[in-house]
ZAROFI-858161 format. One record per residue (C-alpha): x, y, z; residue in three letters. Coordinates in pm, whole numbers, plus 50000, padded with zeros to 5 digits. Layout:
! residues N
XYZALA ...
! end
This chain:
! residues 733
397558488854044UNK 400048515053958UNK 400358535053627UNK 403628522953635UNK 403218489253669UNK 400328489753381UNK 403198504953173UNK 405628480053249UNK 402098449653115UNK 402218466852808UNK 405828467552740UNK 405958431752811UNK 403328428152552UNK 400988409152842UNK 397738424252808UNK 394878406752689UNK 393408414452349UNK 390728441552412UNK 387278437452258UNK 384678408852301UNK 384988373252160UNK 383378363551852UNK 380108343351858UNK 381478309751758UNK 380668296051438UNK 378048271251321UNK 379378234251325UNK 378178218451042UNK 380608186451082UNK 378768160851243UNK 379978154951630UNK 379648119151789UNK 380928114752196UNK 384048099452148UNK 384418061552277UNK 386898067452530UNK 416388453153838UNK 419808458153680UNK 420518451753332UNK 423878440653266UNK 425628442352944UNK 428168411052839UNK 429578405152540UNK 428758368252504UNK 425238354552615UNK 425438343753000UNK 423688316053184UNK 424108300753494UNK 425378259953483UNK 426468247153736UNK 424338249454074UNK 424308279954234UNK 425598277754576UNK 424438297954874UNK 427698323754845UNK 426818332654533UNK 423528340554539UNK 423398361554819UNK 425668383254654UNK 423368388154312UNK 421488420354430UNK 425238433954462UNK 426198425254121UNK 427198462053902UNK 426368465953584UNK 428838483353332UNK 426298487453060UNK 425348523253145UNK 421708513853162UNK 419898523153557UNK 418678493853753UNK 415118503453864UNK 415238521154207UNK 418528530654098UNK 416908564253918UNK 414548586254211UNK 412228594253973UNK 412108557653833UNK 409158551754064UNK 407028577253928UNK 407858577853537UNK 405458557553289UNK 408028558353063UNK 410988538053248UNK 412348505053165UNK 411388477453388UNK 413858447553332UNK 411358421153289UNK 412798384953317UNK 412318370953025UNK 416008358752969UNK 418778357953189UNK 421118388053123UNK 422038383752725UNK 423788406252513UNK 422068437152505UNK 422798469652327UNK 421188506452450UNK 419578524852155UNK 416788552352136UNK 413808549152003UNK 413588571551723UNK 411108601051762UNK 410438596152117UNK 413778598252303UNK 412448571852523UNK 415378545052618UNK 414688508652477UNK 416548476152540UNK 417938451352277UNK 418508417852345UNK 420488398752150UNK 418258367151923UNK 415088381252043UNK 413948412151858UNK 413088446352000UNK 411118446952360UNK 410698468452659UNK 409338490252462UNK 405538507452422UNK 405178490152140UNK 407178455952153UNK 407958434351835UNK 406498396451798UNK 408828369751982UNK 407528335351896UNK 408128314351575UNK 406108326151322UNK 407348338651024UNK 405558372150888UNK 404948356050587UNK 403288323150660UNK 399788328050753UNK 397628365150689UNK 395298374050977UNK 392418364750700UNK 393788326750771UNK 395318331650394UNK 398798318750312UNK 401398338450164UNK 400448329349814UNK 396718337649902UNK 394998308349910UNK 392618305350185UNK 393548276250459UNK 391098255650662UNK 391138262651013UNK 392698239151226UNK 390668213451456UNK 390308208451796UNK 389128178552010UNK 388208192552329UNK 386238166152419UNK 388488157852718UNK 389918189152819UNK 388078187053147UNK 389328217053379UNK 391408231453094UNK 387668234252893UNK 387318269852960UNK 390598285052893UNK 391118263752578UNK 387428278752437UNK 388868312852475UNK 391808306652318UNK 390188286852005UNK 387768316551938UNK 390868337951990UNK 392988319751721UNK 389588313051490UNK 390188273951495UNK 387308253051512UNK 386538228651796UNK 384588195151861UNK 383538197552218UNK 381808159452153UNK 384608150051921UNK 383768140751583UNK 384698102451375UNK 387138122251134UNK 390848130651269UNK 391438162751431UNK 394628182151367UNK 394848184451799UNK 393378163652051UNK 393378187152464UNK 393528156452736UNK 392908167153107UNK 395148142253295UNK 396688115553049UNK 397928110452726UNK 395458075552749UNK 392698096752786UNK 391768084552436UNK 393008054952292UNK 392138055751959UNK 394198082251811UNK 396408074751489UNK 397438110051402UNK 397298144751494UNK 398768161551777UNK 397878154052164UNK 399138177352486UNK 400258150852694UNK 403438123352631UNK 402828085752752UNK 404368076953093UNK 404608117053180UNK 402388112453490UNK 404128078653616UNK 407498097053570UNK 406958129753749UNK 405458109854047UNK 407298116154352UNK 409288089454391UNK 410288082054012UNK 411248121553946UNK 413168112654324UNK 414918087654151UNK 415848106753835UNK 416898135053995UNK 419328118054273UNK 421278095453963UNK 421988131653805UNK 422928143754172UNK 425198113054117UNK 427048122653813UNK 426798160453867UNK 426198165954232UNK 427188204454193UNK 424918211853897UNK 421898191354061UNK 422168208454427UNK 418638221454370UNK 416738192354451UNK 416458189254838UNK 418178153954970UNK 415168128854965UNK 414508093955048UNK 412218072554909UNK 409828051655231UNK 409448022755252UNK 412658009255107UNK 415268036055255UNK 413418039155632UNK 416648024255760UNK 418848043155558UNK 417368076255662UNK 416758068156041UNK 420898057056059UNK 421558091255869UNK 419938117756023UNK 420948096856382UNK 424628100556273UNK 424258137856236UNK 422508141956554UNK 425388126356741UNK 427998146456569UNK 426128179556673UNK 423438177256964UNK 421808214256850UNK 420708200856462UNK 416938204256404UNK 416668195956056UNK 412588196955954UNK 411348171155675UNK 408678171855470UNK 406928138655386UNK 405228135155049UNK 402798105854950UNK 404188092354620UNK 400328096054469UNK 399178125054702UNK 397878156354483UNK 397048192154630UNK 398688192654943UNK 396748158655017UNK 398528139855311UNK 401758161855372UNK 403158165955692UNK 406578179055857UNK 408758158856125UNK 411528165156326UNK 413008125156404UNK 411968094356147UNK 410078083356477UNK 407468112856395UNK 406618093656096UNK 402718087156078UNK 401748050456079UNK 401288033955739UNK 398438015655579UNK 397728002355231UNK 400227995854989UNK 399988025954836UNK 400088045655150UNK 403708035155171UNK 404798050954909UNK 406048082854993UNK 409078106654960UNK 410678123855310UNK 412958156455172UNK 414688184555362UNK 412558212555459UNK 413638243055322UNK 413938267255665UNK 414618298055565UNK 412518307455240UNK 412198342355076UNK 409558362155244UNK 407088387655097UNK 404568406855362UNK 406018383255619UNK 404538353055428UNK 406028324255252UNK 405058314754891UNK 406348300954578UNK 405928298754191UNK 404698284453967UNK 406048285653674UNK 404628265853279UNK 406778246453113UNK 406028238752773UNK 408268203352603UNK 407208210852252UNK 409448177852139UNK 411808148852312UNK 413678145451980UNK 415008170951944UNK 414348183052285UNK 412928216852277UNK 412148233152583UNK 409948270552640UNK 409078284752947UNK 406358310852991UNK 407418345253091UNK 404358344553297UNK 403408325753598UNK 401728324053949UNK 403038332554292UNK 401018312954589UNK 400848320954927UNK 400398309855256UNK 397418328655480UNK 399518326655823UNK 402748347455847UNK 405588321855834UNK 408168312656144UNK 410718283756141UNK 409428250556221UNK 409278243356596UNK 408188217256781UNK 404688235556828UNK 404238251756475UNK 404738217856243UNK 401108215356173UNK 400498250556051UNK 399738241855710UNK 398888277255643UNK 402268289055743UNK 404538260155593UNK 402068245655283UNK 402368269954989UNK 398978247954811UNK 396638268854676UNK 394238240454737UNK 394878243655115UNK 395448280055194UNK 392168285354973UNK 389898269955277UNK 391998292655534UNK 389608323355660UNK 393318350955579UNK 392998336255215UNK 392538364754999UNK 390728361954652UNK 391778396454446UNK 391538412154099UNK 394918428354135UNK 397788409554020UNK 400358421654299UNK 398078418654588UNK 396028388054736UNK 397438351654809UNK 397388344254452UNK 399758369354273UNK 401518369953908UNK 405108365453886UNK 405788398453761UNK 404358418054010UNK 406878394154250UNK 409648400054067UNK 408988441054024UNK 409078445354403UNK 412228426354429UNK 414018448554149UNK 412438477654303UNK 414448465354670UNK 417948463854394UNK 417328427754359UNK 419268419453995UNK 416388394253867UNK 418128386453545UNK 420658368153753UNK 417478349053938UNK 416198343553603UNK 418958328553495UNK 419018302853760UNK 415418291253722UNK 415638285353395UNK 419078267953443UNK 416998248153705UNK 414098238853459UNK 416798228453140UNK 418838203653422UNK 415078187653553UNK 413888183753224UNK 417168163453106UNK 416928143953438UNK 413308132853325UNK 413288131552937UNK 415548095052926UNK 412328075453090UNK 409778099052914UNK 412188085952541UNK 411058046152675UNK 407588055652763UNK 407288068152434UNK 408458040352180UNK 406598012452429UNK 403218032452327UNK 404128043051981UNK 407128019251884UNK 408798027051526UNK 405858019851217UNK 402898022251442UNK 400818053151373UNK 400378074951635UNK 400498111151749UNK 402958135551825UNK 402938146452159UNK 403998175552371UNK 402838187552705UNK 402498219352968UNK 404158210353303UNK 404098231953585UNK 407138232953787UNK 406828245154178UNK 409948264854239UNK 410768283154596UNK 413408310454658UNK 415438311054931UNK 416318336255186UNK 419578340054980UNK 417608343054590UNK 418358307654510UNK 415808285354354UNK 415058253854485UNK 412798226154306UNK 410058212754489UNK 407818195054230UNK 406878190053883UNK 403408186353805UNK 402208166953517UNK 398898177953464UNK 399008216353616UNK 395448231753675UNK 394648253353415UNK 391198270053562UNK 390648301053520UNK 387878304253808UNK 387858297554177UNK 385068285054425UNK 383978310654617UNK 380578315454866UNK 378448337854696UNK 375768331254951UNK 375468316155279UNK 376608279655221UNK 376148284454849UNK 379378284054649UNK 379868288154274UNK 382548292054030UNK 383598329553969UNK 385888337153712UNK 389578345353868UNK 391218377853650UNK 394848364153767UNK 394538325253663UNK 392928340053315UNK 395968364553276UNK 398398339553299UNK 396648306153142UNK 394798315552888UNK 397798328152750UNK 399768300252815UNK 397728278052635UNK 396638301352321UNK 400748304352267UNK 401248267152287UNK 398968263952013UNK 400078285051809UNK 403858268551864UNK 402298235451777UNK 399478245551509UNK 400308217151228UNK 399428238350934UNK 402368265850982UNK 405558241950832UNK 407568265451058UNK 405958257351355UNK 405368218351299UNK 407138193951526UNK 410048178251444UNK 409818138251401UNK 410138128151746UNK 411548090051884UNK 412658069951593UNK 414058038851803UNK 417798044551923UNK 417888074151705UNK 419638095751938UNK 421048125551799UNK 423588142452112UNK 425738176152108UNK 423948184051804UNK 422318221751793UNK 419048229951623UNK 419958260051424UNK 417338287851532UNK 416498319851318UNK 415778339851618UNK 414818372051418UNK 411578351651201UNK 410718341151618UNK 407628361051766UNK 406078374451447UNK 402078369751483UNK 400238353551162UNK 397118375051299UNK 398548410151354UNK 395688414451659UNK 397518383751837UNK 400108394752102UNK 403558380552077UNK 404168346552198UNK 404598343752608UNK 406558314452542UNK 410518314952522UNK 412588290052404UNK 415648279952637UNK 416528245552478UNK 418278240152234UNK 418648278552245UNK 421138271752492UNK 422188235152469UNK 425828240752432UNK 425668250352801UNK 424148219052866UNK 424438191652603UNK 427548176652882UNK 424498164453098UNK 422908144252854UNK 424608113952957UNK 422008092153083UNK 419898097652752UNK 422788076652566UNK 422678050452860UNK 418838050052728UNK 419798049652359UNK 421308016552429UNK 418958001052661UNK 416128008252379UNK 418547992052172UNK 418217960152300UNK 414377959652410UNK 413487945252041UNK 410737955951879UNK 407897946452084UNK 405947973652329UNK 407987968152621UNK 409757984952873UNK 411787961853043UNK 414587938952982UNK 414967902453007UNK 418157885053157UNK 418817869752799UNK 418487905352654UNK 420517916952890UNK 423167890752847UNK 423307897552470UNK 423937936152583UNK 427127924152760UNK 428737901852491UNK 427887926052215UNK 429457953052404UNK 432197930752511UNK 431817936352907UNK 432207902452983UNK 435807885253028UNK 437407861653267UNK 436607884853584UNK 433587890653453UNK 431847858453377UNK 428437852853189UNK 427557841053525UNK 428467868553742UNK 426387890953465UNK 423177865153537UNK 423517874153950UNK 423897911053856UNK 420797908353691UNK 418587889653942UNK 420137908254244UNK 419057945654041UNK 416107933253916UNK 414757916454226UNK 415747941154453UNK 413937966554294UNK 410677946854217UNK 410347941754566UNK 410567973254665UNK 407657977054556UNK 404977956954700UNK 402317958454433UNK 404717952754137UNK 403407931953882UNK 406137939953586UNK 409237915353600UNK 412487923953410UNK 415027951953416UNK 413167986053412UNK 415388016353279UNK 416398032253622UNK 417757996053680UNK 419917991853352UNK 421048021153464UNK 422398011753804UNK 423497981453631UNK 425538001753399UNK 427008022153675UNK 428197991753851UNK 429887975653515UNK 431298012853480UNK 432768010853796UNK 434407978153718UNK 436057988353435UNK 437668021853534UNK 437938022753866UNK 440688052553892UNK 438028079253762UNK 435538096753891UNK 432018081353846UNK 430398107953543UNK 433918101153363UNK 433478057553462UNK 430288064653270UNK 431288084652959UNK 434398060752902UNK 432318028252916UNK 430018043752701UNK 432418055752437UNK 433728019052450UNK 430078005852395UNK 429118031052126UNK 432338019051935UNK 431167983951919UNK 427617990751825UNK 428178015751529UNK 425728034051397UNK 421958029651548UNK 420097994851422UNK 417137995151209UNK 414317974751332UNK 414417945051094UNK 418267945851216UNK 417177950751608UNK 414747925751558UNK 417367900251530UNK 419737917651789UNK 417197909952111UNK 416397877152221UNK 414177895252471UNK 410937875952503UNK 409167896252801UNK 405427898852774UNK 403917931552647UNK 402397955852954UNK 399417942552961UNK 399717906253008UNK 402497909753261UNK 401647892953588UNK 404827875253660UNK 406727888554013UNK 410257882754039UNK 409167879154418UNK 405977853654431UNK 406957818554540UNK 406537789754336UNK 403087776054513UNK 401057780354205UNK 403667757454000UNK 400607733153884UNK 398547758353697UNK 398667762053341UNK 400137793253272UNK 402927787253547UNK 403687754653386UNK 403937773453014UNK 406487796653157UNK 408647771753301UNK 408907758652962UNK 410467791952871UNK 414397799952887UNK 413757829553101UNK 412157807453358UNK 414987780653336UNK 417477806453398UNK 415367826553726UNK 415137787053873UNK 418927779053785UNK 419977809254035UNK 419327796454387UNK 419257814154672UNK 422487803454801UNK 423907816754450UNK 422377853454451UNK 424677856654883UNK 427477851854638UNK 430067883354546UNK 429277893554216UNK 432487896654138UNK 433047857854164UNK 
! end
């Protein structure tokens, strides 16, 4: 590693506190196992919001700046100076101001909300105020404060890395958990990992894994492409197998008979496959691989991306962390830090006789680690695992303007998270519905992100539960393998999670939570005032500042307009009751339309009962091992684009939607209470766990007991009333 490159670690303020870890302290609590480049100047801050398109970003290393600050490589000597300024990406290119540093003549940067950096010695830029907490864990009135607790009991992979940083931050932990509350509970996988917590604070949200499966993040991500097809352009075109197989075999047939040379490549994902597991590419839907098992059919076909930035000849991507501290208000921070992974075989465009190279198409760490090219390093800019940085210095050094690619990442990680928070919001109140006690929740994501040829960023998953190990197998011996500790994974991680702790450590007011998911209370356009100078500053002054920048609501007047499906959400919560459900039932659904006055003589009460069984039942049985009847959220909301449609059909469909919402929002008022939403929902669908009811089994089990008790019911009455023959009807009749 360069001298240069060390210099441009500790500007960034990167480096890992020196010296060795405390010996951690007697527990005297009892513990119990618990049950279960250039730097331009502008005078207003700059992001990038609508989707980039491929014209404009192969023009960003061109961009000039006018700030009178050098791009690196612009300088000779930049290459061989300790001293000069490397533009590192922590914000797309803000305000900034050029000042000296006093007594040293050496040339700093100011950014504008964020405090002093690039700089030898670089000022905190988190959230905590100076004054709050004293490195002796003293408040500012001098009292000493307890140390927070940890419950660690089921941080699984994540074990390791969250020891370090506990020691670090001199909390205590309960590796075996312990009968009292802690102040944080660290799941591996789920936020059901434990049931049994009533308080405190847990890393994961309910429903974040089901959501950011590949076919439900599909979904979300294709109805934004549907209001905002320019701002979601992204997200490669996908379909979802089984239920679109025709759809995409008539598609990419029509484009092949309209030009005879098109070799589009697609990549088929499993909808539950992890790691690489079960991904192949095709050329024609007749390449498709046989499937078996109900769950083997679900699976996600996208465009292959054919001509991805290259390093060395190979092709890789990042990964970046994502940290949603809160859904309400949404507040969004992305580490300034991440991973670049890359393939072992130098990459060519897909061909008939190269689309099973994994190791030249498959970016998985998990696969390209078994290839015999994989190389395991200590540097941070060499090896197939690599940090961001280093990826990002050698494109600045080449006159690539990374701000501008900064920008567009995290434009791309503010859009996905809006696309997924409205199912996350149901998720939520079905698990911890208004006066239940429960935790507050917020969660790391990892989001895989590839460049293209032309600098653009393209999304190719979300991850729910990211690995955060900070060793790697390797053979220390002939067919013996252990775990060695991996200096890149540690220099990222580790300080990925010791920051998120310290955003979310309950006993600094400033950095508490705010109340999340009150029940329909839905706060939109509203901005979260921010004191950006208090941000960064370290309650232990031998803590680095915080890798962890905040992007939303920092920037949400930029992109408060695509918050549109959240309010379609606001109402469908609405009118779910009060009981832990997800779904609405056609009598719920119907009191929707007459309280928001949809209905009329064109519109019959009749016509709203098809529309509901034709949604509802085309959906359910899409899915083959669906055992939840009613009108999920991704349904209401097809639902409400169709009565949208109705109603204005001269506009465009994202203005449809924001007019029939305004009209809806006008007859509701203000947000219900619960007592008042109580009496507003007729809804009687079961809670989760005793649904069994299909929309799609037949009626050959009509003389058992429990059949015969829902046929009693009016939801029953109403499913039997609409025949076949009715639901070949027009809806419009």
């Amino acid at each position: 590693m360069t001298d240069h490159y060390e210099n441009v670690k500790v500007q960034h303020g990167q480096i890992n506190p020196n010296g060795e870890e405390a010996e951690e302290e007697d527990d005297n609590e009892e513990q119990v196992p618990v049950s279960s480049p250039s730097v331009c100047a502008s005078p207003d801050p700059i992001i990038t919001t609508p989707g980039t398109d491929a014209s404009t970003s192969s023009n960003v290393g061109k961009r000039n700046c006018k700030s009178g600050v050098k791009a690196v490589g612009d300088d000779e000597n930049s290459s061989g100076n300790p001293n000069s300024n490397f533009p590192w990406p922590v914000v797309p290119p803000y305000t900034m101001k050029n000042f000296n540093s006093p007594g040293s003549g050496q040339q700093a940067l100011k950014i504008k909300g964020l405090g002093r950096i690039l700089q030898g010695e670089s000022e905190s830029n988190g959230n905590y105020p100076s004054k709050t907490i004293q490195a002796s864990c003293k408040d500012g009135f001098g009292f000493s404060r307890r140390p927070v607790t940890v419950d660690s009991s089921k941080a699984k992979t994540s074990l390791k890395a969250l020891k370090l940083c506990i020691k670090r931050l001199k909390w205590k932990e309960f590796p075996l958990g312990r009968r009292a509350p802690c102040d944080i509970y660290w799941h591996g996988v789920s936020f059901h990992d434990n049931e049994n917590i009533v308080s405190g604070l847990v890393n994961k949200f309910p429903g974040m894994v089901e959501m950011l499966r590949k076919i439900n993040l599909s979904r979300a991500m294709r109805t934004m492409q549907e209001l905002f097809p320019e701002e979601y352009n992204f997200y490669p075109r996908s379909w979802i197998l089984p239920e679109e197989y025709r759809q995409f075999s008539a598609q990419i047939r029509l484009l092949k008979e309209k030009d005879t040379t098109m070799n589009t490549t697609f990549i088929v994902k499993p909808d539950g496959g992890s790691q690489g597991d079960g991904i192949y590419l095709i050329r024609d839907p007749s390449d498709l691989k046989p499937m078996v098992g109900s769950q083997a059919k679900q699976a996600v076909v996208q465009e292959y991306i054919p001509k991805p930035l290259l390093i060395d000849k190979l092709k890789f991507d990042i990964r970046l962390y994502v940290l949603i501290k809160s859904l309400e208000p949404l507040e969004i921070y992305i580490a300034k830090e991440g991973l670049t992974r890359f393939c072992t075989e130098p990459y060519e465009e897909p061909s008939q006789k190269n689309l099973s190279h994994v190791f030249m198409h498959l970016t998985n760490y998990s696969l390209n680690v078994h290839s015999g090219n994989f190389v395991h390093s200590d540097s941070q800019s060499t090896g197939s695992k690599r940090t961001l940085s280093s990826v990002l210095y050698r494109l600045a050094a080449k006159g690539v303007d990374i701000k501008w690619v900064w920008s567009d990442i995290i434009a791309l990680v503010i859009k996905t998270s809006i696309a997924v928070v409205p199912e996350l919001k149901v998720y939520y109140q079905a698990d911890i519905p208004p006066g239940k006690p429960g935790p507050t929740c917020f969660q790391i994501l990892g989001f895989d992100i590839l460049l293209t040829k032309n600098l653009k960023p393209v999304l190719l998953e979300v991850n729910a539960s990211p690995s955060m190990r900070i060793e790697h197998e390797q053979e220390v011996a002939p067919g013996v393998f252990e775990y060695v500790p991996s200096p890149v994974d540690k220099e990222v991680k580790v300080d990925v999670i010791r920051d998120t702790l310290r955003l979310m450590d309950p006993l600094n007011k400033d950095s508490t939570p705010s109340p999340q998911l009150k029940a329909g209370e839905f706060e939109h356009g509203e901005e979260i005032p921010v004191d950006s100078e208090s941000q960064g500053r370290s309650p232990d002054e031998n803590l680095p500042s915080l890798c962890l920048k905040q992007v939303y609501p920092k920037y949400s007047k930029e992109f408060n307009y695509l918050r549109l499906v959240e309010r379609i959400t606001a109402l469908f919560i609405r009118f779910l009751g009060v009981k832990d459900n997800m779904r609405l039932g056609p009598t719920a659904f119907r009191t929707f339309i007459r309280t928001c006055k949809l209905n009329n003589s064109n519109f019959t009460m009749a016509s709203v009962d098809v529309l509901y069984i034709n949604i509802t039942r085309r959906r359910s049985c899409a899915i083959p091992d669906s055992r939840e009847a009613g009108m999920g959220l991704q349904a209401f909301v097809e639902a409400f684009f169709y009565l949208a449609g109705r109603r204005f059909k001269f506009l465009v469909l994202k203005e449809q939607v924001v007019s029939l919402l305004s009209l809806c929002e006008a007859q509701l008022g203000p947000p219900s209470s619960v007592e008042d939403r109580r009496s507003l929902s007729c809804s009687r669908a079961l809670p989760r766990a005793a649904r069994t009811q299909t929309l799609c089994l037949p009626d050959a089990q009509s003389s058992s007991p429990a059949t015969q008790r829902r046929a009693t019911s009016h939801d029953y009455r109403l499913h039997q009333k609409l025949k076949p023959r009715t639901l070949r009807t027009n809806v419009e009749n």
